[in-house]
Steps between C-alpha positions, in 0.01 A plus 500: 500500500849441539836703336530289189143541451513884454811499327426322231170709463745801467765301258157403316358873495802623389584191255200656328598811511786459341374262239230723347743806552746284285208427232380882454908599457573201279804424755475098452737522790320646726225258447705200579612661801103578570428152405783335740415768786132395468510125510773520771202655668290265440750234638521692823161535553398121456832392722322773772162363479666097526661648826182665631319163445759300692500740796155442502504166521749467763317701713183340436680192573631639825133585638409162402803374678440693838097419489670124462702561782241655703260222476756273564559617828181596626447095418767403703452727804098368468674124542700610733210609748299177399791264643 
């Protein structure tokens, strides 16, 4: 779990917070501000978990790439001893 990933579960905790805080004071404002606070959250969270599944990919890539490699030159060094 990366930064933007707990962040916006604390902007989304809090989002909440401050909605239903707003709706038991009937302060419409601060249940906009709950509201905005909350999906900003949101936002945060599902730009974290894009990152998280990049980084995972790259570095699944990157084993891929260095079994790749590996074979590759245990190949050639086998060719080389056949010549």
């Amino acid at each position: 779990m990366n930064k933007d990933r707990v962040k916006g579960s604390i902007d989304e905790a809090v989002g909440i917070a401050k909605r239903k805080a707003g709706e038991l004071t009937g302060d419409s404002e601060l249940q906009i501000e709950g509201i905005v606070q909350q999906v900003k959250g949101k936002v945060e969270s599902v730009w974290g978990k894009a990152k998280d599944v990049v980084d995972e990919a790259n570095e699944e890539a990157e084993v891929k790439h260095e079994s790749r490699t590996g074979v590759a030159i245990e190949r050639a060094e086998i060719e080389d001893h056949q010549s």
